[in-house]
N, C-alpha and C positions, 0 to 999 in steps of 0.2 A: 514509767516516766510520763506523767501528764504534759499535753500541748499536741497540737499538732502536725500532722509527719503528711509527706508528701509520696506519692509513689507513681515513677513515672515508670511506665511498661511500653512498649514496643509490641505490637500488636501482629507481627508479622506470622506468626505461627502463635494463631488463636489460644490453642489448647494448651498451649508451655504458657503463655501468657495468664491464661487464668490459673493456672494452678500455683503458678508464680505469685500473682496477687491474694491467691487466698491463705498460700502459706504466709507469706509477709501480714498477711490483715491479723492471721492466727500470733504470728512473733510480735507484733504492736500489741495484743490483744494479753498476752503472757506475760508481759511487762507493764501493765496497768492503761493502755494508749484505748480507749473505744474505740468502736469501728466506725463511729460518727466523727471522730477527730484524723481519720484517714482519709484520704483525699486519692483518687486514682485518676490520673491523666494520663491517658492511650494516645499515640505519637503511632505512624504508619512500619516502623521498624527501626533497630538497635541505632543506625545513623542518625536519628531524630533526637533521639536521646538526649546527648547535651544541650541542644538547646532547651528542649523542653526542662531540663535539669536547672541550668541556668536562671530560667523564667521564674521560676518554682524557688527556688536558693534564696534569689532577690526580691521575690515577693512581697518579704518582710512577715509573713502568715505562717511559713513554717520551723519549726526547732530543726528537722533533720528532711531531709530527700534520698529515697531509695528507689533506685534505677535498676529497672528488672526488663529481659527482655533474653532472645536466643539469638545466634550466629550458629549457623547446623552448613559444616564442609558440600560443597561440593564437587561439579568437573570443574568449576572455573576460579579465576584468581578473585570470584566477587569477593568469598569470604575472609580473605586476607586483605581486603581493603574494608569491609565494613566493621570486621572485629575489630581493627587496629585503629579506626575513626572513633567508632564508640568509645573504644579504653581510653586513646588520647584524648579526645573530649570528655568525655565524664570527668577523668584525671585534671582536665586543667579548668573546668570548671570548680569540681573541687578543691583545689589550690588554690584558687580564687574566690569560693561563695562565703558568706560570713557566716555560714551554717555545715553542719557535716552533708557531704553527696556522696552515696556509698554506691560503688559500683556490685549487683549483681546479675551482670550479662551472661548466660550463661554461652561458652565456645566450647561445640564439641563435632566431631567428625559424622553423628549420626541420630537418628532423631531418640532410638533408644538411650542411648547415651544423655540426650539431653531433658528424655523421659524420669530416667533414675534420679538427675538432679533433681528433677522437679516433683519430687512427692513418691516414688514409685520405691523405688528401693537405695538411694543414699543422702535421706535427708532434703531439704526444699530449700534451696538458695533464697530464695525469697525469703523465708522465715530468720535464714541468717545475715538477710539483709539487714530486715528489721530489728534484730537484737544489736548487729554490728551499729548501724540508726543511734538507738538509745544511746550503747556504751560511748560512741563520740559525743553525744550532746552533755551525756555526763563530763566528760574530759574535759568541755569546753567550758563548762560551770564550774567547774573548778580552778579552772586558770584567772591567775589574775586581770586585769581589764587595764586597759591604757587608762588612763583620766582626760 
């Protein structure tokens, strides 16, 4: 799907972060999107997100925005407040942006676990960000338009 896609990443665990953007740049890239019509904008971590997502939605610049970034458990109640920030906000900014915002944040208890998401052994969120991306900018092209 030709146009340009948005990819906002949370930067807070560098290394989930780029692998997360290069699988999404590969899943834009599988579907016809170049890696010059990709756009990556890096936010301090997973709570930055919706806004940045937001910015991005309304731009007016992008067909789709895909939200990538990690929430990794651990002693403290942080990560049940930032997971639950980032979902609801990504969430209601996508219910709101006039383009698809796909959430893929990755929530997992451990950094392996959030390794395997990301590229190592089950697949790369990121990349099914990007596919997930396209398939709604399709769905949206197909529905009819108010006048």
């Amino acid at each position: 799907m030709p146009g340009e896609y948005a990819i906002c990443v949370g930067t807070f665990y560098e290394d989930l972060a780029e692998r997360l953007v290069n699988g999404a740049v590969e899943g834009f890239a599988a579907e016809g999107v170049s890696a010059a019509s990709v756009h990556t904008y890096e936010v301090p971590g997973a709570f930055e997100l919706p806004l940045a997502a937001k910015w991005c939605a309304e731009s007016g610049r992008f067909a789709g925005v895909a939200c990538l970034g990690a929430v990794i458990r651990g002693e403290t109640d942080h990560y049940d407040y930032v997971a639950g920030a980032a979902a609801t906000g990504i969430a209601n900014v996508a219910l709101s942006a006039p383009v698809p915002v796909i959430f893929g944040v990755l929530t997992c208890d451990t950094v392996e676990q959030a390794l395997n998401r990301a590229g190592m052994k089950s697949g790369n969120k990121g990349f099914e960000a990007a596919l997930t991306a396209i398939e709604m900018v399709h769905l949206l092209q197909k529905l009819p338009r108010k006048a």
